[in-house]
C-alpha positions as CSV (number, residue, x, y, z in Angstrom):
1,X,-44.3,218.6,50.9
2,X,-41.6,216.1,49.4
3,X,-42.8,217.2,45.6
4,X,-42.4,221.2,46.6
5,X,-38.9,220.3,48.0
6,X,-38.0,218.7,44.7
7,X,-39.3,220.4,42.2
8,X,-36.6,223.0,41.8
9,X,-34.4,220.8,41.4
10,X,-36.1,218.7,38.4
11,X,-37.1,222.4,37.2
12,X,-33.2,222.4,36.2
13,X,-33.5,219.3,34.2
14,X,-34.7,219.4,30.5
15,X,-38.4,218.9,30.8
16,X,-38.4,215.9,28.7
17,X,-35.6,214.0,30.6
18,X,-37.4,215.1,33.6
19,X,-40.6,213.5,32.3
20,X,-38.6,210.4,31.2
21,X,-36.8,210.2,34.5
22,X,-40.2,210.0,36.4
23,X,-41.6,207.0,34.0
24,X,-38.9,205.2,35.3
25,X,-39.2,205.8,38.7
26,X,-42.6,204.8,38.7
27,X,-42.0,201.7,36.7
28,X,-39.2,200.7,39.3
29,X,-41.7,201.3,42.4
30,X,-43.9,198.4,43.5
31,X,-47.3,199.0,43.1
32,X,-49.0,201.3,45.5
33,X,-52.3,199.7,47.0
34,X,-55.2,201.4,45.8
35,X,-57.3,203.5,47.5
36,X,-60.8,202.0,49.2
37,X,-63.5,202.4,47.3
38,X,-66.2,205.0,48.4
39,X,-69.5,204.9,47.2
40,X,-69.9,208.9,47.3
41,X,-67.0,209.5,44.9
42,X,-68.0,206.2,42.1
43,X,-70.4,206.3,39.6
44,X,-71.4,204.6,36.5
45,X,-70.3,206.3,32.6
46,X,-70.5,203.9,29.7
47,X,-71.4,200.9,31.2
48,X,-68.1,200.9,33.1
49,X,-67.7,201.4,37.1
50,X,-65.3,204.4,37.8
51,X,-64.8,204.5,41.7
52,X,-63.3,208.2,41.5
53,X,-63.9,210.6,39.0
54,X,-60.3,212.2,38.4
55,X,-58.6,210.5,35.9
56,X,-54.8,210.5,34.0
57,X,-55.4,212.4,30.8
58,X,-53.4,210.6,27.9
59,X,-49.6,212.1,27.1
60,X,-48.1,211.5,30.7
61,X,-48.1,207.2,29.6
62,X,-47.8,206.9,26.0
63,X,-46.9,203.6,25.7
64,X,-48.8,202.1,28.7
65,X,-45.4,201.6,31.3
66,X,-47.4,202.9,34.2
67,X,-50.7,203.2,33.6
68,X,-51.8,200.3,35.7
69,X,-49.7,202.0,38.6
70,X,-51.9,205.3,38.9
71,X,-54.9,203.4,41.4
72,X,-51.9,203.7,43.7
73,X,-51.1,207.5,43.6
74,X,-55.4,208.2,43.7
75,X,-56.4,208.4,40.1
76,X,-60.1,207.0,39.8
77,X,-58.8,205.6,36.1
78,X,-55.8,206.3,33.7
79,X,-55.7,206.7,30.3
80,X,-52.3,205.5,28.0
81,X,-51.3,206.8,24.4
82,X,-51.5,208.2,22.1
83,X,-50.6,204.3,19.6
84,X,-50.2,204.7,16.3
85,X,-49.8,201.5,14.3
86,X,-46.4,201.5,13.6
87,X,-43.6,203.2,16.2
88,X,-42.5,206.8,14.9
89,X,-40.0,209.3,17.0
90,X,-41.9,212.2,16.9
91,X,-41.1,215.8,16.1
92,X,-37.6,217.3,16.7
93,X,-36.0,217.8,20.2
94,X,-36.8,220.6,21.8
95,X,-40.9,219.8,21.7
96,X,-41.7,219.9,25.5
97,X,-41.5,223.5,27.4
98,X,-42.5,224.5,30.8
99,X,-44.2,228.2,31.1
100,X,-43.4,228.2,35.1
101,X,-44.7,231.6,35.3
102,X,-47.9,230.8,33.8
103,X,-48.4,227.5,35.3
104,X,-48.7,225.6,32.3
105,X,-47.2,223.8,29.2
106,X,-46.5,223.3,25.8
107,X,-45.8,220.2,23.5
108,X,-45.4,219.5,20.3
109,X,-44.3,215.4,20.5
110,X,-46.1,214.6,17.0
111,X,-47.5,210.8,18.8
112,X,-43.6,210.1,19.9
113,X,-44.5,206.4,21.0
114,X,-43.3,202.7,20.1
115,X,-46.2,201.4,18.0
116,X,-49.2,199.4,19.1
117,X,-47.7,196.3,18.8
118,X,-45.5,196.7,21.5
119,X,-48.0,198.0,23.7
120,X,-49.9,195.1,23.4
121,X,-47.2,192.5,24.6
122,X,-46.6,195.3,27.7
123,X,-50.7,195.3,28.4
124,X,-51.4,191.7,27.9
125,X,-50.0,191.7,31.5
126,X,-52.7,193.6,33.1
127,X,-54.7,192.1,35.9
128,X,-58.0,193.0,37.4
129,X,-56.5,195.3,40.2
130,X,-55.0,197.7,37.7
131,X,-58.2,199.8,37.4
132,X,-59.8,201.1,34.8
133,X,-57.4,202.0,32.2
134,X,-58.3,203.9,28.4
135,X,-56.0,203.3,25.3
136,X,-55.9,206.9,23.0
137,X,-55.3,205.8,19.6
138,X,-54.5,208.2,16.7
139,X,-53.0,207.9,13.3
140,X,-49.1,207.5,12.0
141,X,-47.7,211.1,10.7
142,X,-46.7,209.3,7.1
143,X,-50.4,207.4,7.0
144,X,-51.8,207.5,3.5
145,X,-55.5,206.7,4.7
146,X,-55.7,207.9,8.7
147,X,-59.2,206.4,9.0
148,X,-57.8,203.0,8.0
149,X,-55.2,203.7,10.6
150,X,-57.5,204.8,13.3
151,X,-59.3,201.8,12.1
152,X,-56.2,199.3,12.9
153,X,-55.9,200.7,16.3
154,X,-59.3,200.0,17.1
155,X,-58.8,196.0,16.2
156,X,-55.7,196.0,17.9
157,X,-56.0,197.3,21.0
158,X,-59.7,196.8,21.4
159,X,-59.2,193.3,23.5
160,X,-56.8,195.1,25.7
161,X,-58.9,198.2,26.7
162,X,-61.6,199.5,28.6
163,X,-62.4,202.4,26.6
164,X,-61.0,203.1,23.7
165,X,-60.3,207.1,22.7
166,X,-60.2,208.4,19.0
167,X,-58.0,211.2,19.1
168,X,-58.3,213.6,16.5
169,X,-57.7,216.8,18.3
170,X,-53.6,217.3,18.4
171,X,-52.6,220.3,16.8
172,X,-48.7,218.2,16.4
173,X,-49.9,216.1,13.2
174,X,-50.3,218.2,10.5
175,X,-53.7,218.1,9.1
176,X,-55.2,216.1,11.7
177,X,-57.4,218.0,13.5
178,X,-59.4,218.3,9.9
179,X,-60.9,215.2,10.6
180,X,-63.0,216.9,13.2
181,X,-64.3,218.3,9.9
182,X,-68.3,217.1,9.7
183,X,-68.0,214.8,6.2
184,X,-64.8,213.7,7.2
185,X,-65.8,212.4,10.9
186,X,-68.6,210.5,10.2
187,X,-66.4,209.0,7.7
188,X,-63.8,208.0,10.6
189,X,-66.5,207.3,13.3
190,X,-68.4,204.8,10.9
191,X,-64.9,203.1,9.8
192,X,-64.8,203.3,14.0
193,X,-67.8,202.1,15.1
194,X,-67.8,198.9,12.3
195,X,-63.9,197.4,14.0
196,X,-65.1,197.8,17.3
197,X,-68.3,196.0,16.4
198,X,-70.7,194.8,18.9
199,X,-68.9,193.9,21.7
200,X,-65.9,196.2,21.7
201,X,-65.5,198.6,24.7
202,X,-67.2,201.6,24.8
203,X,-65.1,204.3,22.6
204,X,-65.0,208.0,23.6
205,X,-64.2,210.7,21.1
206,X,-61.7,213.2,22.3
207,X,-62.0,217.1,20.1
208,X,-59.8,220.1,21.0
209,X,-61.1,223.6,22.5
210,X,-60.0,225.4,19.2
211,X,-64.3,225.2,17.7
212,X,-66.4,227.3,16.8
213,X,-70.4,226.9,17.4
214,X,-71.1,225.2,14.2
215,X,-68.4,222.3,14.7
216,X,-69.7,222.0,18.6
217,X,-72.9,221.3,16.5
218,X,-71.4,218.9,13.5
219,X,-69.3,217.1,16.1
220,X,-72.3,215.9,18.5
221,X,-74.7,215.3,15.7
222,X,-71.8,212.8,14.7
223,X,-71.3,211.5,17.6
224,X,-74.7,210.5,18.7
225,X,-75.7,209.2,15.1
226,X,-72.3,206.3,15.0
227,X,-73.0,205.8,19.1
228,X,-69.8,207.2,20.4
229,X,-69.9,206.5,24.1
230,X,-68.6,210.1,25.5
231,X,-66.8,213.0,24.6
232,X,-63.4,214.4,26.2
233,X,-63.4,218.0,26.5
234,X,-60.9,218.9,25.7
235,X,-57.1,219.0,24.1
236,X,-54.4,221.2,24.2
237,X,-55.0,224.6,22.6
238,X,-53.2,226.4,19.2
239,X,-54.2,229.9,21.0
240,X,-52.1,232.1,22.9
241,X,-54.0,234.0,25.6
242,X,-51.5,236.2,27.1
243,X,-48.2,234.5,28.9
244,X,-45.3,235.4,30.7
245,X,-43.2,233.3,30.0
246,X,-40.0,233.5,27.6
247,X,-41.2,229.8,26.3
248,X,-44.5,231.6,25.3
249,X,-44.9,231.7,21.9
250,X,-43.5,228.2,21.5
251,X,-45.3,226.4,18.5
252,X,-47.2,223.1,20.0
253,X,-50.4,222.8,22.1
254,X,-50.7,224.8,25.5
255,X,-52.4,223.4,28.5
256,X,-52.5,224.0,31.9
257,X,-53.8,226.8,34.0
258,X,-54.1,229.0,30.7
259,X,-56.5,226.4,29.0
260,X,-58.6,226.7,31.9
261,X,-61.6,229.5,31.1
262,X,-61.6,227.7,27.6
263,X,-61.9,224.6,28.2
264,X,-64.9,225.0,30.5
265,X,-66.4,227.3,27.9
266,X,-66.5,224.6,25.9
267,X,-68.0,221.8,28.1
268,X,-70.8,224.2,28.6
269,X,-71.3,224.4,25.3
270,X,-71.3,220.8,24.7
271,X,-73.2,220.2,27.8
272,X,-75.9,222.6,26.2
273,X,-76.1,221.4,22.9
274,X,-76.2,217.3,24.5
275,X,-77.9,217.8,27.6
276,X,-77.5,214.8,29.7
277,X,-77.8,212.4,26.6
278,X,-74.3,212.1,25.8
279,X,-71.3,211.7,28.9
280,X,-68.9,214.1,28.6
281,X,-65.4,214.1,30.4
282,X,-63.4,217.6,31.3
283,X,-59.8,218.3,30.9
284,X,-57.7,221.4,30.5
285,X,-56.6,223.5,33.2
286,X,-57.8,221.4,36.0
287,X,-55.4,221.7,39.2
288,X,-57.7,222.0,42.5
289,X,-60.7,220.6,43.9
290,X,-62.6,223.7,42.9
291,X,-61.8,223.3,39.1
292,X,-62.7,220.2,39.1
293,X,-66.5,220.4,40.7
294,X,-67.2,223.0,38.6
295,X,-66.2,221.0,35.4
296,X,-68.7,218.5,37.1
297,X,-71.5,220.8,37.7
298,X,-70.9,221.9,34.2
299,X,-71.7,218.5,33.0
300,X,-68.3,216.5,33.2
301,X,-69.3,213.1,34.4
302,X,-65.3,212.6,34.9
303,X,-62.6,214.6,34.7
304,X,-58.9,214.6,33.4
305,X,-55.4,216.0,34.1
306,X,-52.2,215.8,33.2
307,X,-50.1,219.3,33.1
308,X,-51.0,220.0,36.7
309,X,-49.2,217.1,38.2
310,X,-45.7,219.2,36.8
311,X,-46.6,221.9,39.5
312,X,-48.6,219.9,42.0
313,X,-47.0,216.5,42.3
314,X,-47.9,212.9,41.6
315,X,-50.8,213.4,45.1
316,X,-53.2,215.9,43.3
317,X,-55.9,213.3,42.3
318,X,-55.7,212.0,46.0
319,X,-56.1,215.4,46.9
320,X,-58.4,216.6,44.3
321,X,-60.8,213.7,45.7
322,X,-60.8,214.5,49.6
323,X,-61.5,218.6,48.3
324,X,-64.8,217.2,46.2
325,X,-65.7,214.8,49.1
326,X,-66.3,218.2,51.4
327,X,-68.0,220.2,48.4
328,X,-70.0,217.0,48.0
329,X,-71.1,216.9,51.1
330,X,-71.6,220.7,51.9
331,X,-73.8,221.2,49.2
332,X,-75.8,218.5,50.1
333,X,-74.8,215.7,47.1
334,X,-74.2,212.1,48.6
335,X,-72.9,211.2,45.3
336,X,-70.9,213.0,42.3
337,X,-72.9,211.9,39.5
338,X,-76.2,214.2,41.4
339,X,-74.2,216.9,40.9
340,X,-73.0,216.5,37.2
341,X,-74.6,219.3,35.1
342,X,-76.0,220.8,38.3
343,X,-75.3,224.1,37.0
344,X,-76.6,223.8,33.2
């Protein structure tokens, strides 16, 4: 009720300075306790514990102020970045754009963050109650060799992480999404794979919703041969299904309720193609209880947001949990992983 009250009035505010305006809030709020732990909602992906299966998709903390704050407001996990090595500003201002009338967003930041080497001073003060928390790397905009860079961010931030998550999906660095490409990403996933090394965190893979059936293919061939952990499903989208709104056409990534049929679309294709040997994590489009069950009965073992939190507020994930709890229960499930894939 307090959000909906609001949110016309940060509606009025540039949507970046809105966004920036909200980091700092939560960074000047104490930590929220977390929520208890309930055995329905947890379940085990990667070798790692999640005790709720909606997480923070990467974008809202790119430089890992808050992250660590999100247990607080419901998440099950959070997920910081994108790093690059070295700090870079991003594309020009304007590059964020709300599409009210469509419920959704687009950006075009270009990996806007302040290097990895900050981020590492900021998350060497994690502690053990700050969840589960991911770090999305991807590559510097001027980088001569991106799998060296991608590389880097692996050693670097490797120590500090849970997961790791190779992003190679934005459509706001030119020419990186080729490296979903099938010579080129088992290129980058070997270069991966050898700087995490043995005992690195598990490291997810994260591809956009802009494939065809051949990549879906090349992409979890790859994955499965270097021993990625998971897949995220998916990034923002270069398509423009129709919109209302005057920002529409906008050049950037959409997301939000828009990406929605897509972004399902391709989980199930994914989800055929790996069947339950590979886990595999929804985003896109994702703003209600309902959404997110059938990602999981799709075959998302976990699920991400990030756009929907703009409309809803910073209580969705609480909310989104207590709405799977009842599904859980009424279809007869007395824990989310039993009903992951359910449906394929």
């Amino acid at each position: 009720m307090f959000y909906a009250a609001i949110r016309p009035l940060l509606f009025r505010i540039d949507p970046e300075m809105a966004h920036n305006l909200t980091l700092a809030a939560l960074q000047a709020m104490p930590s929220r306790r977390a929520d208890a732990p309930d055995s329905m909602l947890a379940s085990r992906v990667a070798g790692l514990t999640f005790p709720a299966p909606v997480g923070l998709a990467a974008g809202f903390d790119k430089d890992g102020r808050v992250a660590h704050k999100m247990r607080g407001l419901g998440f099950g996990f959070a997920e910081l970045g994108t790093l690059t090595p070295f700090p870079q500003d991003g594309n020009p201002m304007p590059r964020l754009f709300r599409l009210v009338e469509d419920r959704a967003v687009i950006n075009r930041m270009g990996f806007n963050n302040g290097g990895q080497a900050a981020a590492v001073t900021r998350l060497s003060r994690r502690t053990r109650g700050d969840g589960i928390i991911g770090i999305n790397i991807g590559a510097n905009k001027d980088a001569t060799d991106r799998i060296a860079d991608y590389a880097t961010g692996v050693r670097t931030m490797a120590p500090l992480a849970d997961y790791l998550t190779i992003n190679i999906s934005s459509p706001n660095t030119p020419g990186l999404r080729a490296l979903q490409d099938k010579g080129a990403l088992n290129a980058l996933l070997g270069a991966v794979m050898d700087a995490r090394g043995a005992s690195g965190p598990p490291v997810f893979l994260k591809v956009a919703p802009d494939l065809e059936s051949a990549d879906v293919a090349d992409i979890t061939e790859a994955a499965m041969m270097h021993g990625i952990d998971a897949l995220i499903i998916s990034n923002t989208t270069i398509a423009r299904p129709p919109l209302r709104s005057r920002h529409a056409q906008e050049g950037g990534g959409l997301s939000g309720a828009p990406l929605h049929d897509m972004a399902l679309q391709r989980l199930r294709d994914f989800r055929r193609i790996t069947g339950n040997s590979l886990p595999l994590i929804g985003v896109g489009g994702i703003a209600t209880a309902e959404q997110a069950y059938a990602r999981i009965r799709a075959g998302a073992s976990l699920v991400q947001l990030y756009s929907a939190l703009v409309y809803e507020g910073p209580w969705l994930a609480r909310g989104i949990h207590a709405g799977l709890k009842q599904l859980l229960v009424r279809d007869g499930f007395a824990n989310i992983a039993q009903a992951v894939g359910i449906d394929s």
